[in-house]
MARBA-25752 format. One record per residue: residue in one letter; x, y, z of N, C-alpha, C in turn. Coordinates in steps of 0.001 Angstrom, whole numbers, plus 524288, in hexadecimal, padded with zeros to 5 digits. Atoms other than C-alpha are relative to their C-alpha. Layout:
N
AXYZXYZXYZ/...
end
This chain:
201
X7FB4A801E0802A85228435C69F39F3804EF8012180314/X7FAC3800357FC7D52BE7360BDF449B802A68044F7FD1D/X7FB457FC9E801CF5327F36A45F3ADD803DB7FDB97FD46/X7FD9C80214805885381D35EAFF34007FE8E7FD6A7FC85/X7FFDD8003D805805399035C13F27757FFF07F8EE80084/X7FF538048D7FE64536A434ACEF26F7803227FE247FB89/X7FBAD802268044D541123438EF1EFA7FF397FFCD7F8A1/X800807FF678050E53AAC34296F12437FF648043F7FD0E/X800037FA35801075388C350FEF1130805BF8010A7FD85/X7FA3C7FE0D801A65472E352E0F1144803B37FDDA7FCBF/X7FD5C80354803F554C1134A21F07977FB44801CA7FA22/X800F78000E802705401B34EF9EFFA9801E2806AF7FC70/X7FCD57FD83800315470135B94F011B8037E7FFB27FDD7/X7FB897FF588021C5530935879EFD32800CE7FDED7FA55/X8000E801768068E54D04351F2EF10F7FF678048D7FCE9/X800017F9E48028B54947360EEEED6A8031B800697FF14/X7FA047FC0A8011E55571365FEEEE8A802A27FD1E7FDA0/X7FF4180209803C155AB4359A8EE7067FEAD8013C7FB20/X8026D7FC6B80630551AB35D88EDBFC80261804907FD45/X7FF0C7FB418016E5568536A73EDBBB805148001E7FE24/X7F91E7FFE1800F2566003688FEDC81800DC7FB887FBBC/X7FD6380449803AD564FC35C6EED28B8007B8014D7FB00/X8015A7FC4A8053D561FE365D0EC730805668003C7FEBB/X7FB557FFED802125711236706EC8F9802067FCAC7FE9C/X7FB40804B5801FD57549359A7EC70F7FECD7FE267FA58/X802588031180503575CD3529DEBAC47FCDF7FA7E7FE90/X803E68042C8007356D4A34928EB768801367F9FB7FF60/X7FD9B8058B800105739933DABEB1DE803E47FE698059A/X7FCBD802E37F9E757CC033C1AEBF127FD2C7FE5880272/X8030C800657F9705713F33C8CEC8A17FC6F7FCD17FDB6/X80514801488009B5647D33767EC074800CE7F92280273/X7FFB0803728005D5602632A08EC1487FEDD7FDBC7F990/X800788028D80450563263211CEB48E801BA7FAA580053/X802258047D8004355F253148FEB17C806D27FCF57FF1D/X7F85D803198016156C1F30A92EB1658064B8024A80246/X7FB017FD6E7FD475752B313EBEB9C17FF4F7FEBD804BE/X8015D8000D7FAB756DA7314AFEC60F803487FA0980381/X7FEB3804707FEBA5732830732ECA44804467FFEE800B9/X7F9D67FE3A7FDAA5828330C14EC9FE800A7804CE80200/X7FFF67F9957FEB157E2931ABDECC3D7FAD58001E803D6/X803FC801D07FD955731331719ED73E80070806D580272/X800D17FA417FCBE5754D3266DEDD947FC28802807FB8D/X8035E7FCB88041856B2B32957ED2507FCA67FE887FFCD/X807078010E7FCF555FC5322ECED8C57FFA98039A80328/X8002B7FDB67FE22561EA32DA0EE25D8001F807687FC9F/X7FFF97FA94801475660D3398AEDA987FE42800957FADA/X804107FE2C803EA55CE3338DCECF187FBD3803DD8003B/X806467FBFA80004551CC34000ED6FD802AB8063B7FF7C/X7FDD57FAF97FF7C55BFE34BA9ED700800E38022B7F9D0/X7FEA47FF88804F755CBE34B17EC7FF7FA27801CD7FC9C/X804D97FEEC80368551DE353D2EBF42800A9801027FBE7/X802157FDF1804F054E153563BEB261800128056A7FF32/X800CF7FA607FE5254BD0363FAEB4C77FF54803E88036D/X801757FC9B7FBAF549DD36FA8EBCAE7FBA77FF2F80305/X805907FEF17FBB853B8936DD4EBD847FDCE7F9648022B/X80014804847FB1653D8835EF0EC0B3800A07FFFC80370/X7FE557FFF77FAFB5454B3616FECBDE7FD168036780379/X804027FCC07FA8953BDC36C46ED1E87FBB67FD6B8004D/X8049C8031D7FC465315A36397ED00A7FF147FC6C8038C/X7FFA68030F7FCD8536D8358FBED719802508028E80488/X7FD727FC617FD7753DD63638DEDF1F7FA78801698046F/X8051D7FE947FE2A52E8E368A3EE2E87FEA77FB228026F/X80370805047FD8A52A4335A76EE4A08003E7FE4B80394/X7FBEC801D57FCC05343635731EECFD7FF02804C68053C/X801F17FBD07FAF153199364BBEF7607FAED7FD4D7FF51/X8046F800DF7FEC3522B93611AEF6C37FF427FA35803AD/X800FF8047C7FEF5523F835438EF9FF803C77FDC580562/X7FD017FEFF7FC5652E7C358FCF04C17FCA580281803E7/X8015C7FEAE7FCBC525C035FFBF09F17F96B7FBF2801FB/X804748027E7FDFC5195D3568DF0A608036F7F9EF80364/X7FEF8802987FCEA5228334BE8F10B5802128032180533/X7FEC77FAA27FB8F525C735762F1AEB7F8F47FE9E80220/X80421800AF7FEB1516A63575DF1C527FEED7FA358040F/X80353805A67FF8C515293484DF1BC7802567FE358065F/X7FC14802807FB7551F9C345D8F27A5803ED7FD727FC60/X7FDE9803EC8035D525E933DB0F1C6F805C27FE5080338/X7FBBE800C67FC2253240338E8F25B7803CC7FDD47FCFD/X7FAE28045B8017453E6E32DACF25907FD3D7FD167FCD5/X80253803BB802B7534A632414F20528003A8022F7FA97/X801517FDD68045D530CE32B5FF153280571801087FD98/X7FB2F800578018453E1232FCBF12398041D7FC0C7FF6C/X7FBB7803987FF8A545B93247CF13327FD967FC767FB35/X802A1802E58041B53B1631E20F0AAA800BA802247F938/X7FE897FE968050753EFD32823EFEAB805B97FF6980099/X7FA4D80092803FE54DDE326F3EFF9E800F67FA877FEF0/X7FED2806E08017C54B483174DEFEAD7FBF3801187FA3D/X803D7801D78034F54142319A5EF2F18032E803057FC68/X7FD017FD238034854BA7324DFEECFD803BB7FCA67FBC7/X7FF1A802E8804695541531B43EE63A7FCFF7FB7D7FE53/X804EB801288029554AD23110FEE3F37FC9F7FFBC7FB45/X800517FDD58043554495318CAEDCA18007F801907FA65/X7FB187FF458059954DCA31BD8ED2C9802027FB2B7FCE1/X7FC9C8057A8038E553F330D55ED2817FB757FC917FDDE/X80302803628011F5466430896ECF7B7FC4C803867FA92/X7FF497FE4D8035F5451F311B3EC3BB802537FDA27FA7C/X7FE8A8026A8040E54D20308A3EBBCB7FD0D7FBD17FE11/X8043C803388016B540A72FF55EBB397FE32802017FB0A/X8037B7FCA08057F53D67308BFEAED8806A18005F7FAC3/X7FBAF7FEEB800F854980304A3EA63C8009A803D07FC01/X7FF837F98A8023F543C1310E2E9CE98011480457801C3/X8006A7FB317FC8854710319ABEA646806C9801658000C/X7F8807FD4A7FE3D5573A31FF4EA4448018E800CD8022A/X7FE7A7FB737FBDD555ED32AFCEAD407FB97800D08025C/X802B97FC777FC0D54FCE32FBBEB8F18021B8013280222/X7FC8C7F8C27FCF2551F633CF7EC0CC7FA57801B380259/X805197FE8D7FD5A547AB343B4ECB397FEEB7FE7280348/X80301801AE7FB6C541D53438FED7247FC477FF0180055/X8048C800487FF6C5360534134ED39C7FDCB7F94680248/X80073806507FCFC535853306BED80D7FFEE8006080479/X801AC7FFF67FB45539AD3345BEE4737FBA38033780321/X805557FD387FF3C52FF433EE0EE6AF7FC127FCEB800DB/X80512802557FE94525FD33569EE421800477FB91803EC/X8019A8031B7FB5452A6532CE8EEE407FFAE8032580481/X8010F7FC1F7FC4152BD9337B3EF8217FBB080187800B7/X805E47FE3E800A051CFB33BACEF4147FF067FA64801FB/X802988059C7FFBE519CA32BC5EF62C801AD7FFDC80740/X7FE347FFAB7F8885211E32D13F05557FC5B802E2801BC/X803F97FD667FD2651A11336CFF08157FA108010D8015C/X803DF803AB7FF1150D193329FF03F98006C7FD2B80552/X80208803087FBC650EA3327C3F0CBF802138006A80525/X7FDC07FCAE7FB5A5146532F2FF18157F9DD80207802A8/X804B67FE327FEA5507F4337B7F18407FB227FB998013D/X80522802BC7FF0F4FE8932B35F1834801417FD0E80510/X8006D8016C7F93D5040032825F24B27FE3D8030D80552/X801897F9987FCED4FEFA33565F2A867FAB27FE128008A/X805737FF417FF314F170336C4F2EBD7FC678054D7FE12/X803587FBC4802864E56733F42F28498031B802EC7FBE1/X7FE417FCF7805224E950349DDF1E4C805987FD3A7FD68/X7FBE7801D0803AD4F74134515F1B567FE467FAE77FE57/X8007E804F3803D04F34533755F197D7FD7A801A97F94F/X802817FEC5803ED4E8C933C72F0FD88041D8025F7FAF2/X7FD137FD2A804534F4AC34482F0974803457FBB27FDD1/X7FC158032A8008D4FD5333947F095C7FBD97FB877FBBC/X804C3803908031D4F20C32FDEF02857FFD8802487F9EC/X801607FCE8804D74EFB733AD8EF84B806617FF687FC84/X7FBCE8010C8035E4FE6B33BC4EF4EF801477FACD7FE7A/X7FE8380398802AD501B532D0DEF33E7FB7D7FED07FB75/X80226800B28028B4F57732D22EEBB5801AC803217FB57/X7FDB87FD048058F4F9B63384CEE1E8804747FDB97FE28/X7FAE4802B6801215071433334EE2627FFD57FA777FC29/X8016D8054D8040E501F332427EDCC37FCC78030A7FA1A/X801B27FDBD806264F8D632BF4ED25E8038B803287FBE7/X7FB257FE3E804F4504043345CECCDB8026E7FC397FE5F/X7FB778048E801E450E9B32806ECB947FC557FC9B7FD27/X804278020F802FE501F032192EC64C7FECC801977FA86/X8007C7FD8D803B34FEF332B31EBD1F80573801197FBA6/X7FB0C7FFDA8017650E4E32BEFEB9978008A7FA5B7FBCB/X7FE27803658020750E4831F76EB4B48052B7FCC880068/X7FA4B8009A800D051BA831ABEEB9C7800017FA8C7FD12/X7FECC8063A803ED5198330CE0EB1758017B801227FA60/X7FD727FF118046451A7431321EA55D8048B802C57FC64/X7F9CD7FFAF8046D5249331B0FE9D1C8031E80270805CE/X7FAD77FD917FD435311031EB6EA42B7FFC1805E180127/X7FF297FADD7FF4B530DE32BBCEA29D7FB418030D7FE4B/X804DB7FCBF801D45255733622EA1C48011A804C380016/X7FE5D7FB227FF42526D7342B8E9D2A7FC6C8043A8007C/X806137FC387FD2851EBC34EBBEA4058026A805347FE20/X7FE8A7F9B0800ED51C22359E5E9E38800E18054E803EC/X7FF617FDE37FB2C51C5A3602EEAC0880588800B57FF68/X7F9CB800507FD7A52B8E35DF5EACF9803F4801D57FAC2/X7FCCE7FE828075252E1936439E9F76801117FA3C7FC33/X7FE7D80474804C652D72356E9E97C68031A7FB1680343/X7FCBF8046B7FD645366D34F0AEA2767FE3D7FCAF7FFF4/X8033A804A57FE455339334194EA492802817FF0D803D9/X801B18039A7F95E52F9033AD5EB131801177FCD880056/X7FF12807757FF8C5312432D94EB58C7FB537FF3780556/X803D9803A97FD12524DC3284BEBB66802097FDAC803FC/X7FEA1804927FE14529CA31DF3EBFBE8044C8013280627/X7FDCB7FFE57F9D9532D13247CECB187FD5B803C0802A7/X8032C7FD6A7FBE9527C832AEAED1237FD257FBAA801A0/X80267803F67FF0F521DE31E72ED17A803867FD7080488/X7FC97802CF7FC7652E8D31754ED6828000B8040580569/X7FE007FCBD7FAF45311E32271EE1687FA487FF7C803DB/X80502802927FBDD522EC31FCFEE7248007D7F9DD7FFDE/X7FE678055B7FF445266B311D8EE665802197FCAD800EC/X7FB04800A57FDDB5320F312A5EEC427FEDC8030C8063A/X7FE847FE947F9F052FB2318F5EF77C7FB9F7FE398035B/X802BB8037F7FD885238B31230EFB64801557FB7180220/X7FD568044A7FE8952951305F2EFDFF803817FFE5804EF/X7FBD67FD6E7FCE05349D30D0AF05F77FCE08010980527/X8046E7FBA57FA6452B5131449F0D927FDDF7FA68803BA/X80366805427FE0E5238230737F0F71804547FCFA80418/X7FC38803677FC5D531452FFEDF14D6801B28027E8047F/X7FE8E7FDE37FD3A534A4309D9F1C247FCE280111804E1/X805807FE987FC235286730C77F23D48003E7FA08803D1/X7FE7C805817FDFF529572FCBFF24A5802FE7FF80805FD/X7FA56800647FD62536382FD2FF2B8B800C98037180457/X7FFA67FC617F976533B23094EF35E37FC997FE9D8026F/X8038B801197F96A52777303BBF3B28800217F95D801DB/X7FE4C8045E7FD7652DAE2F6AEF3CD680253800EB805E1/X7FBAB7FDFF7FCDE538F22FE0FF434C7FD137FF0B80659/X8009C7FF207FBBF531A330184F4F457FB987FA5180173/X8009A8051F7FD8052AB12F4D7F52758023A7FD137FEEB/X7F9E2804E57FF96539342EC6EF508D8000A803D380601/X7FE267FE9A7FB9E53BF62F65DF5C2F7FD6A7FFA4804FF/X80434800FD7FBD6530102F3F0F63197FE527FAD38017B/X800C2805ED7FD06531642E60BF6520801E37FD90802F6/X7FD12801AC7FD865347A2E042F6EFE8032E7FC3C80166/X7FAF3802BB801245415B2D96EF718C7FF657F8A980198/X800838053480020541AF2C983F70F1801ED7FF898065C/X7FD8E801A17F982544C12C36CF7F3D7FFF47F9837FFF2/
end
């Protein structure tokens, strides 16, 4: 690894420490809600900084280091990173497809696209990581599967003291950044055979 840290690591970083410091802000300024977002659009971005609780924010706080440190593992780079801050709002503005839905707050959407990058980061590796990378997009589709994001808006887990979830943007945040990832990948290995052709005469 050279000793550094590859781009998606450090933004998954700084989603931690987001988690942690958003406990101070208030909620209604930052969340995302349904019918504002569209004159108040800085709240597709600073919703994931907005929790429910203490032990929301450390769990997405935890999710967020683990998943810092397995794109540290994966190589996870520019590609990968550039592919979650295009799937970060996104995300959020494609949330209003559920017009039961008021409010959302949490990092947990983007997480799961950061888990979905990195999946397919690793299945570009050879031997063991592929195998790891296979296993995670596979768990990854059976949880959002098992989630149900088609049905109710909101699910509430007794895990999170009673909070409710939203399916549906763990779904969108793997479904958002696949695509990204996909154009992007597109577009760099064009890059180098436009440069490798040679010039008209």
């Amino acid at each position: 690894m050279g000793g550094r840290l590859p781009g998606l690591s450090w933004l998954l970083l700084g989603l931690a420490a987001g988690c942690a410091a958003g406990l101070a802000l208030r909620p209604e300024a930052w969340n995302w809600q349904a019918g504002r977002w569209l004159t108040e659009p800085w709240r597709l971005w600073t919703c994931v900084a907005v929790h429910g609780s203490v032990l929301h924010a450390a769990g997405n706080c935890v999710g967020a280091l683990l998943l810092a440190a397995l794109a540290a593992r994966a190589q996870a780079g520019r590609r990968e990173l550039l592919a979650l801050l295009l799937a970060w709002p996104l995300t959020h503005a494609l949330l209003a497809l559920r017009p039961d839905l008021p409010v959302y707050f949490g990092a947990s959407g983007l997480l799961h696209g950061a888990a979905a990058l990195i999946g397919l980061r690793l299945l570009q590796q050879p031997g063991r990581a592929r195998a790891v990378g296979a296993a995670l997009l596979a768990g990854l589709v059976l949880k959002l599967g098992l989630e149900q994001p088609w049905g109710p808006a909101l699910r509430h887990e007794p895990f999170w003291g009673g909070m409710a979830t939203v399916p549906l943007a763990h779904a969108l945040g793997a479904a958002s950044a696949l695509p990204a990832w996909l154009l992007l990948r597109r577009l760099t290995s064009a890059a180098p055979r436009s440069r490798a052709a040679p010039a008209p005469r």
